[in-house]
N, C-alpha and C positions, 0 to 999 in steps of 0.2 A: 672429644667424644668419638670420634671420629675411627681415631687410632684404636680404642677400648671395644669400638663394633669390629673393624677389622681382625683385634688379635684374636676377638669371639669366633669369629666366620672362623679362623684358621684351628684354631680348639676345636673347635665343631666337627670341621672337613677330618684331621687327624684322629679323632675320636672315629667317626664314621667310616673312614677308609679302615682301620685297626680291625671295626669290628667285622663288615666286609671281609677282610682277607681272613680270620679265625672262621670261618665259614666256608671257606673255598673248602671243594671236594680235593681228599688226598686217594689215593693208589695206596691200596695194602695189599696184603695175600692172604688165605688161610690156607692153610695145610693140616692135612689127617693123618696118622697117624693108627694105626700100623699100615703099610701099602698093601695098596690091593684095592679094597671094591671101592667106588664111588659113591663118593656121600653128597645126598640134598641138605643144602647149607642154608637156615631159617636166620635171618637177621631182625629182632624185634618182632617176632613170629608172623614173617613176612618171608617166603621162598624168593630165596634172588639168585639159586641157583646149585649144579654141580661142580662136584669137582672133576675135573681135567687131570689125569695124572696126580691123584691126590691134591691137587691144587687149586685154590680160584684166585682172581686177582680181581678186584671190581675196586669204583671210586665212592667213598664215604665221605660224609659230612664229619666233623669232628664231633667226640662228645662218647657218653658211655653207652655201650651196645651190650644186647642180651644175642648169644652165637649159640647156636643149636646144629650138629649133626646128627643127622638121622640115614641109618646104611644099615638095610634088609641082614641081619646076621649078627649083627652088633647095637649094645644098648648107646639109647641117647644118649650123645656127648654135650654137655652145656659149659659154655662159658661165660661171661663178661669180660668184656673189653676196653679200653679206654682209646680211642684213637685219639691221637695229639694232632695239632694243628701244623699247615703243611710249614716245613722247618726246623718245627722242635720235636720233629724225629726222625732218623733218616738211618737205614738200612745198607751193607755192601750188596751190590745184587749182581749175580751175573750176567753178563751178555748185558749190563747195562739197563734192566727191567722197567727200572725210576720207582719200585715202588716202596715206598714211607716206613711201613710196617709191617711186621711179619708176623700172625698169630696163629699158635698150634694147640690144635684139636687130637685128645688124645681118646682113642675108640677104645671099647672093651667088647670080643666076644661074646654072646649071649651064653650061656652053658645049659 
């Protein structure tokens, strides 16, 4: 009996820690597309932010994202995204960045 509660505990622990670490926040980037102005970047239509040099880099949860740029000149850019869990996705970055994933945002002009 003994043994049978033990290999449970350790199923458990392994189950638990798995789903823990699919939950840690990864590092992605977004990038906009054409350069130039700076876009407010709505995640789940929630503002987390501009971009920097066309760029943001913030830490996300895993799982599917609704991505919206919005830039004075240009119509709404919408995307969805799927960010992968930290390890089963991984990026070259330069200067060494660390970040996961890379998602581009492509603007359009208003006319």
């Amino acid at each position: 009996m003994k043994k049978a509660v033990k290999l449970l505990t350790v199923i458990g622990a392994c189950v638990f820690l798995s789903s823990c670490a699919s939950q840690e926040k990864v590092k992605v980037a977004f990038r906009t597309l054409p350069l130039g102005d700076v876009a407010n970047i709505y995640i789940d239509d929630k503002l987390i932010g501009a971009t920097d040099f066309n760029q943001l880099i913030i830490d996300l949860k895993p799982g599917e994202r609704q991505v919206r740029a919005v830039t004075t000149g240009y119509e709404t850019a919408e995307i969805t995204v799927h960010v992968k869990p930290k390890g089963e996705a991984s990026v070259q970055t330069p200067n060494n960045n660390g970040y996961q994933q890379i998602f581009l945002i492509n603007r359009k002009k208003k006319e």
